[in-house]
N, C-alpha and C positions, 0 to 999 in steps of 0.2 A: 504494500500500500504506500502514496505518499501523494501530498496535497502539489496542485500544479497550478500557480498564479502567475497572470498577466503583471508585470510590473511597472513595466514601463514600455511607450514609442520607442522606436529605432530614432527618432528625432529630438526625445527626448534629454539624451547624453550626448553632446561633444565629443570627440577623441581626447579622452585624459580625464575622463569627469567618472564621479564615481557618486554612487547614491544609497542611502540604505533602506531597505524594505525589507518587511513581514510578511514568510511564508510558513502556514500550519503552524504560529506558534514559535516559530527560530529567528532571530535578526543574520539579514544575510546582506553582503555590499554587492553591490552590483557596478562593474568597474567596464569601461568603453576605452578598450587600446586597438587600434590599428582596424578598426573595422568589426572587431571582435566584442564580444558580452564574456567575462568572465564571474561566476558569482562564489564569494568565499564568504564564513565566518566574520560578520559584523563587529566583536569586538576583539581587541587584543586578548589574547589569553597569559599575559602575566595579570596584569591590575586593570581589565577589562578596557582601556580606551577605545573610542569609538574612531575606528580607524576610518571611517568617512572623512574625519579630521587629520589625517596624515599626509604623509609625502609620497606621491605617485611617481617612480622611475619609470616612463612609459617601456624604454628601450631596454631595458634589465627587466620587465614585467615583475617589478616587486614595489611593497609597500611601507614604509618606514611609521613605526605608529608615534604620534606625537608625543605622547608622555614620557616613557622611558625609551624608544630608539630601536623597540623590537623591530626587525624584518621579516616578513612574509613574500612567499611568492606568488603573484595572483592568480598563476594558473596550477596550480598544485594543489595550493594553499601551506607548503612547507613555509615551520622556522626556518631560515636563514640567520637571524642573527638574535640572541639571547637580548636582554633576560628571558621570556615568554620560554618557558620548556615543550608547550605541546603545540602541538601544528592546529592552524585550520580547518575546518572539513569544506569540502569542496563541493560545487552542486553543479545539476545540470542545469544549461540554459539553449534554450531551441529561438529562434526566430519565423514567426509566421505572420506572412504580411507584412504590417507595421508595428506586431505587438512583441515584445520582448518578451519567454516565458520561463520563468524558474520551476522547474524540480524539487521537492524536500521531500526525503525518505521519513515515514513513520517511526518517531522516537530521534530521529535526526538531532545532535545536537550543534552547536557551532564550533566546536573545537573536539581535538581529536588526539589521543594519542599516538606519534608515531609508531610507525612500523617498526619492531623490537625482535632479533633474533633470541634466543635462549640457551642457557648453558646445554651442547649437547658432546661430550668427551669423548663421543665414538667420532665426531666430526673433528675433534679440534682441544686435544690434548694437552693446551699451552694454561697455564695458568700469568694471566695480568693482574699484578696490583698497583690499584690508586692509593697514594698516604695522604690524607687529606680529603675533608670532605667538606669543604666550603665551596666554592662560587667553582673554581679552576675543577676541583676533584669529581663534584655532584657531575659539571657536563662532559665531562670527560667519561665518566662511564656511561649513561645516557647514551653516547655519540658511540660507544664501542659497541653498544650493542644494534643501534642504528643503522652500523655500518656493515651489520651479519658477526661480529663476532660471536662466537660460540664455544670458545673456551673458559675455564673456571674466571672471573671476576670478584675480584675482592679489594671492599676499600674501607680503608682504615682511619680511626681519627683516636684520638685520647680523650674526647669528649664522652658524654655520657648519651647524647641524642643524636639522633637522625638527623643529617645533611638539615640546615634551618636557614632562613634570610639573614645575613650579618647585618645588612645595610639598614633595618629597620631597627636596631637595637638602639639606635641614637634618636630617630626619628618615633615613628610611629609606637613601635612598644615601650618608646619609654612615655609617650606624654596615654598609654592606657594603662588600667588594671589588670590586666594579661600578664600572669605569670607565665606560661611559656609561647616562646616566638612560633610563625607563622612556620611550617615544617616545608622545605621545596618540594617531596613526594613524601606520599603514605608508607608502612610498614609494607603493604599489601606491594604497594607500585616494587617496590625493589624484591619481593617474594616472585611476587607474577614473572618479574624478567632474571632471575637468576643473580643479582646482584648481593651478594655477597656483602655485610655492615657491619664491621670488627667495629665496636663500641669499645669505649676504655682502655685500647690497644695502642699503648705510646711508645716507638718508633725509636730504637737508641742508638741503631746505626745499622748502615748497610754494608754488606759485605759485596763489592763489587766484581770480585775474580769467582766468588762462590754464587752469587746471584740469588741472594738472602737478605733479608730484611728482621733483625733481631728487635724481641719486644723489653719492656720494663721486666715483666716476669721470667726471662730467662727463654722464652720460647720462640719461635723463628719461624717464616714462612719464605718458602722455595720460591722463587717468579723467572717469569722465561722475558718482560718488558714490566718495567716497572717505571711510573710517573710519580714525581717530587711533585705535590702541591700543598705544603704545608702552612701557607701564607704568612702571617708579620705575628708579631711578638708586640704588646705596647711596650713602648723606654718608659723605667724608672731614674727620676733622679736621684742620683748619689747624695744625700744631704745628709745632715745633722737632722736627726727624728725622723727617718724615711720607712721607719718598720716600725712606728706607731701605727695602732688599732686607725679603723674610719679611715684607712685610704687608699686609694682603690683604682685601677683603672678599667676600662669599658672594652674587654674585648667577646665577653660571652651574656647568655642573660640572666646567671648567678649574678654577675657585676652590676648590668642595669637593675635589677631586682632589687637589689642590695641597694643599691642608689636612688632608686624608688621609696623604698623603705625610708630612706632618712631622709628626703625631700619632705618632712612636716610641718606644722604650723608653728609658725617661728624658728626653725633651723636656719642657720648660717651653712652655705655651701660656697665654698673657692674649688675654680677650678683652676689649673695653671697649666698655660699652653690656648691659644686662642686658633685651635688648628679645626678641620671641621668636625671633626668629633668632640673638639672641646666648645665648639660653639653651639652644634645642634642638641649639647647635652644639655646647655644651659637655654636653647630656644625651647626644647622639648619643656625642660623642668617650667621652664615660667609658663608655657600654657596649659599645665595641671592646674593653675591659678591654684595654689597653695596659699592659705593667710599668710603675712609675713613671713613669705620664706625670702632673704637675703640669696642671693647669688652674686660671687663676684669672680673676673676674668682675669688672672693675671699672666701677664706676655711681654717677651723685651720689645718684640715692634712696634712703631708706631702708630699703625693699623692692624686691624685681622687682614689675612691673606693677602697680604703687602708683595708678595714673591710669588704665590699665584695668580691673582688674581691683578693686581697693583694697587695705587692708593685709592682712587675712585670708588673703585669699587669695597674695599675695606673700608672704607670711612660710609658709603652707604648700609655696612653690615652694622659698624658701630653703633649708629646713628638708631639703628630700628631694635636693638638690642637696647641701647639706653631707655627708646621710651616706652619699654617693657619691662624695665624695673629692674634690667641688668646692669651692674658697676663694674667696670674696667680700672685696673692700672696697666698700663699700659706704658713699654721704654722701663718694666720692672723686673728684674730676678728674683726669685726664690733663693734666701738666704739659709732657712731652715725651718723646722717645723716645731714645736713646744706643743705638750700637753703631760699626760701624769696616766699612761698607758696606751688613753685618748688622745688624738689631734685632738689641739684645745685651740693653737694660733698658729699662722702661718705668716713667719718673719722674713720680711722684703729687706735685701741688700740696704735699700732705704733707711732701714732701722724702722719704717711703718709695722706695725702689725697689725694682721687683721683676725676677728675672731671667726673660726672655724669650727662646726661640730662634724664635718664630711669634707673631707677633700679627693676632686677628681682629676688624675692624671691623661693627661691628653696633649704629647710632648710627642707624638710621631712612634712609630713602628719601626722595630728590623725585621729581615727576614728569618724566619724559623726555620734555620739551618747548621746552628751548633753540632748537631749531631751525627752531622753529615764528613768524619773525620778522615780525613787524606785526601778527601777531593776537593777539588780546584775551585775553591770559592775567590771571588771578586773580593775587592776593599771592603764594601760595602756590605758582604755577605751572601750576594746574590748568586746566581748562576748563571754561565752565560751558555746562551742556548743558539744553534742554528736556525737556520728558516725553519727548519722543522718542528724546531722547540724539541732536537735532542739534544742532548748532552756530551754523550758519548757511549756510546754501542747500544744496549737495550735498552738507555734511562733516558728520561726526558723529565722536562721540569715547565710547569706552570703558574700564572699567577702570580701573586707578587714577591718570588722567590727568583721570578726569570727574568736573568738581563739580555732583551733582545734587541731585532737590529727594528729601527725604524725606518719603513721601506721608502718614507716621504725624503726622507736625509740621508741614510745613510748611517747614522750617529748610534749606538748602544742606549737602549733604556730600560727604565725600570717604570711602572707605574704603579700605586696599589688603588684599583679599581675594579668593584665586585664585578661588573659588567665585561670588565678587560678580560677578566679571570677567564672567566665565561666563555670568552671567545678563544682565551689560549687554554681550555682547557678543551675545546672541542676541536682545534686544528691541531694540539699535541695527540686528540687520539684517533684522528683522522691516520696520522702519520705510523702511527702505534699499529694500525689497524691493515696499514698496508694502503690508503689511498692518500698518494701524497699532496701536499697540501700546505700553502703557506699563507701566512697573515696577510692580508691588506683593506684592513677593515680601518676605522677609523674609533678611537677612543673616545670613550663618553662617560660625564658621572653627574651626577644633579644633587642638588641641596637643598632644602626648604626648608625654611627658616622662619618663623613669626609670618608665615603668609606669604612671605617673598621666596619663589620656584624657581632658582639658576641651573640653567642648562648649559655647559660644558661639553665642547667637540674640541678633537685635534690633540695635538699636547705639544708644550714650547717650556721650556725650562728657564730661555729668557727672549729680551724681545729687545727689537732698537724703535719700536713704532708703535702705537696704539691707538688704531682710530676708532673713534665711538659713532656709533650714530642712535639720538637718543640719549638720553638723562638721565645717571646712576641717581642722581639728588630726587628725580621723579620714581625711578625705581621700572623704569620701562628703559629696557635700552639693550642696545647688542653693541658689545666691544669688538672687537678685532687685531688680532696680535700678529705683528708681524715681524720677519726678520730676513734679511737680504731681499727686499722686495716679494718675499711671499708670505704671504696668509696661511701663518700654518695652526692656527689657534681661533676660537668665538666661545665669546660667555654668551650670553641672556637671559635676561628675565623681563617678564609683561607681558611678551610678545613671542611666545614659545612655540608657534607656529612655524619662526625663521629656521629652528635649529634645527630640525629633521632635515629642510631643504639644506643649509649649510654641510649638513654632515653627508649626505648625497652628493651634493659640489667637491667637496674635499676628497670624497672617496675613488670619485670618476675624475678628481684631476681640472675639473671645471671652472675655480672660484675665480672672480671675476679679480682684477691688478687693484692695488691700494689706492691707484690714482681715482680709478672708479668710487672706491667709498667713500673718499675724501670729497665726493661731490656733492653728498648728501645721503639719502634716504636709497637703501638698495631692496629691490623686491626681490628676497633669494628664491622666493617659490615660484616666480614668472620663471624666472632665470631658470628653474631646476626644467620647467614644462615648456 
């Protein structure tokens, strides 16, 4: 059975125009490229955007969804690009006459789980492990089994829970009542496909010539390809009073819990470090709207995100932070911490002290790689990885452990973004998997903060140019970072319809010369169609 609706004229859509309509009951987009009707899944399937509202690459027939930067392909309805884990479902569309007609199967839903092989060892003998089970590890096995793998899968974390969303631990679960975070698949989802979830299994070095993977308890597992994605570690500072009770950083959600918990009516909370975990921690806390709860920011810069972001834009975070009831010192070091078991004050180089019943560490990450002993770690900790994202012989490394090459420059980087992860956790097991495959996607991470939604494309470490169009002070505006005459970076916020189109421009090589934006107001989504 399945309901069959007129939806639309043939006259009705343009070539590039896309519309969404109700058939039996499902929302389905109906998209007009090249003469063609293709009808897919109406909303994103990570956080539901309504991709009517996205970015249309006619000529790559895929769809960029405005909120987080999922891509789909319109005639399949495949992921292409994370976060969003499940695909699509696709429908039929016939043309009669002048009326345009969709297809929906009975129970039909708008999203779909991909096509999934299963562990079967009469096929395929090899045992794979993922260590890590964040953003890099979660799509790396997903993508292994996507790609027909059918040997043992197993992935490992020191955690106590199933693969979960990081990125909402600052945001979203900390301003709820939600003791535990939003989970990326079910117990069932990794049952159904053979995947393999070592809980509590912490990771204390690899045996590289034996092709092993030794655990805390003394016990060890065999791998024939094995993937590093263990991602970052928070930095503690070394101070006077740094292992006093009440202090704490935000890398799991025992910590935001814990941080939740002491966010009360009347608590004093310092945070130190104005990085974006240390800012979203203190946006999130202040719209719990707590009775006098204090919150204060302390950072040597002059600005928050002065070196990502620039001044503009940091003095606008300031600004929206202040009249939300958050205090900044700012151009301040952490001298030491005083209390009597408890942080009680938290002493500024200044000689200022400020009173503290909670303090949150949010001073940047390394990589979680200590225990990765004889191999060839970077200054920095990292690993550096080929286009492939291997390492060297069956290992490969993802996420924000992997220093790789940036194919816009040339240059080695590192990024720690969930998103990023995501994408090198699916092109390392592309590679893993035997379909080779290399990066050339473009990076992306977003912030939301007191109501204000920064969208982030590209990545530039610095810049010699910044042209804005639009007004950080109004809070609508898209920057533009550039360096040797290219555009290799965009923030925005207000106007978050640009970024998709930008990150489409960037990705196909298209962005239009600085001399252009300097002229004024640029329409990247004409530009993109």
């Amino acid at each position: 059975m399945k309901t069959e609706k007129t939806v639309a004229k043939i006259t009705d859509l343009k070539d590039g125009d896309m519309k969404e309509v109700e058939v039996g009951g499902v929302g389905v987009l109906l998209v007009h490229v090249d003469g063609k009707f293709y009808a897919i899944g109406s909303e994103c399937t990570h956080f539901g955007a309504p991709l009517v509202e996205g970015q249309l690459n006619k000529r790559e027939h895929r769809i960029r969804c405005p909120w987080h930067q999922g891509c789909f392909d319109i005639v399949t309805g495949e992921m292409e690009e994370p976060p969003p884990l499940d695909s699509l479902s696709r429908f039929d569309v016939r043309v009669e006459g002048d009326d345009v007609i969709v297809s929906v199967p009975e129970g039909a839903k708008e999203r779909r789980v991909p096509d999934m092989a299963k562990h079967n060892p009469s096929a395929d003998g090899r045992t794979f492990v993922v260590v890590g089970t964040g953003g890099a590890g979660n799509a790396a096995a997903q993508t292994l089994r996507q790609d027909g793998f059918e040997g043992r899968l197993v992935m490992v974390t020191r955690e106590s829970r199933l693969p979960y969303d990081r990125t909402g631990l600052s945001k979203g679960f900390m301003r709820s009542d939600d003791s535990e975070p939003e989970m990326l698949r079910s117990a069932d989802f990794y049952a159904d496909y053979d995947i393999e979830v070592l809980t509590e299994h912490e990771v204390v070095s690899v045996d590289v010539s034996g092709k092993s993977v030794a655990f805390h308890d003394n016990s060890s597992l065999k791998y024939d390809k094995l993937l590093l994605a263990t991602g970052s570690i928070p930095r503690r500072l070394n101070v006077p009073g740094a292992s006093l009770e009440n202090i704490s950083t935000l890398r799991n959600p025992d910590d935001a819990n814990l941080i939740k918990s002491m966010a009360k009516d009347g608590s004093h909370i310092v945070i130190i470090g104005a990085s974006f975990i240390g800012m979203e921690t203190a946006a999130s806390l202040a719209g719990r709207e707590v009775p006098d709860l204090s919150i204060t920011i302390v950072a040597p810069e002059s600005v928050p995100f002065q070196k990502t972001l620039g001044k503009k834009i940091g003095q606008m975070y300031k600004e929206l932070h202040e009249e939300n009831g958050i205090s900044f010192r700012l151009g301040a070091r952490l001298a030491r911490f005083d209390g009597d078991k408890k942080v009680q004050k938290v002493i500024l180089e200044s000689g200022e002290e400020l009173e503290a019943d909670f303090v949150v560490m949010g001073v940047g990450v390394q990589p979680a790689t200590e225990f990765l002993k004889g191999m060839d770690l970077n200054s920095d900790g990292s690993l550096s990885v080929d286009k492939n994202f291997q390492v060297a012989g069956d290992i490969y490394a993802a996420g924000d452990i992997a220093g790789f090459i940036d194919w816009r420059t040339g240059e080695r980087i590192r990024i720690e973004h969930w998103r990023l992860s995501e994408q090198h956790g699916r092109i390392a097991a592309h590679n893993m998997a035997g379909k080779e495959s290399e990066f050339r996607s473009i990076p992306f991470f977003w912030t939301n903060q007191l109501g204000v939604n920064l969208n982030y494309v590209g990545y530039i470490k610095e810049w010699d140019e910044l042209v804005f169009q639009g007004d950080p002070a109004m809070r609508s505006f898209t920057a533009y970072y550039v360096m040797n005459g290219k555009i290799l970076a965009a923030a925005g916020a207000g106007s978050l319809a640009q970024m998709p189109a930008v990150a489409e421009l960037m990705r196909t090589d298209q962005m239009p010369k600085p001399d252009e934006l300097r002229q004024g107001s640029t329409d990247m989504e004409k530009l993109l169609k």
